[in-house]
RODO-2510 file (C-alpha; in nm, 4 decimals, decimal comma):
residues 59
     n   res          X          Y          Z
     1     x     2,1259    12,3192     6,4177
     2     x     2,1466    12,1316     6,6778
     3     x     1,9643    12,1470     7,0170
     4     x     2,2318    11,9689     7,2337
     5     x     2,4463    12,2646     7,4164
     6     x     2,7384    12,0347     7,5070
     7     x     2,8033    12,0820     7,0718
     8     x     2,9996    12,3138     6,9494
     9     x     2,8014    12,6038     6,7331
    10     x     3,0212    12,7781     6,4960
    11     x     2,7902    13,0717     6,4769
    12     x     2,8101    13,1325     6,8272
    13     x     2,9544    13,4553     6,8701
    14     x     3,2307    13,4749     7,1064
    15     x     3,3498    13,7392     7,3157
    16     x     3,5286    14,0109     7,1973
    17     x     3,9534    13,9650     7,2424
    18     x     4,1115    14,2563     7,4177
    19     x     4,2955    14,4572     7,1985
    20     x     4,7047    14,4133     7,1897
    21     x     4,8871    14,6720     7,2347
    22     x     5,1168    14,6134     6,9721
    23     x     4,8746    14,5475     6,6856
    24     x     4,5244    14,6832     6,7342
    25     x     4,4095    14,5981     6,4577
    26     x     4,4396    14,2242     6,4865
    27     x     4,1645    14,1356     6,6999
    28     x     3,9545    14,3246     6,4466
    29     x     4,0571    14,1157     6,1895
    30     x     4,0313    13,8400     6,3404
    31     x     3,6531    13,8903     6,4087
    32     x     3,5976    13,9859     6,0213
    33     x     3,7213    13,6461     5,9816
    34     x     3,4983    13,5153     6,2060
    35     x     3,1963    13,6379     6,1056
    36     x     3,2898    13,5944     5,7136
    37     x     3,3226    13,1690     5,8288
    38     x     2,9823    13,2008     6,0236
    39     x     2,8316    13,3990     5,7230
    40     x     3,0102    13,0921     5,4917
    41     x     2,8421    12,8286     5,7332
    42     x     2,5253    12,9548     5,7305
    43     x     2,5060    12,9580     5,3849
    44     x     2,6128    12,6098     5,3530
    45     x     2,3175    12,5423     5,5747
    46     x     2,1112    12,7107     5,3501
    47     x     2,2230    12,5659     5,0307
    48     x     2,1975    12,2182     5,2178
    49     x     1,8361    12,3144     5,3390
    50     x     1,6865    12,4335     5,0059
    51     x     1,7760    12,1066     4,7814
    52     x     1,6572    11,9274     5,0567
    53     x     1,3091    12,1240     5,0189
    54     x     1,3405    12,0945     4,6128
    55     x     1,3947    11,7167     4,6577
    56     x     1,0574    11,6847     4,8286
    57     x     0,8880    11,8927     4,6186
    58     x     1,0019    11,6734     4,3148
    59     x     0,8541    11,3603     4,4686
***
């Protein structure tokens, strides 16, 4: 992660969408997406982070 605000963090929550009258149940899907990408990002991270650590552990 990076320590420069002006970048964009993808598991920075945002704020909640008012609901739509129509379809109420579309901003909550939209935030189960949301937090199903940052849970897939973090991950990734994660992944990234621990064969970097098994690569210096090797050497």
């Amino acid at each position: 992660m990076s320590l420069d605000p002006d970048e964009f963090d993808p598991l920075a929550r945002r704020k909640p969408k008012p609901l739509h009258p129509k379809d109420p149940r579309q901003s909550v899907d939209a935030d189960i997406v949301t937090l199903l990408r940052q849970l897939m990002i973090r991950v990734e991270r994660l992944e990234e982070d621990m064969r970097k650590v098994k690569e210096k552990l090797n050497l």
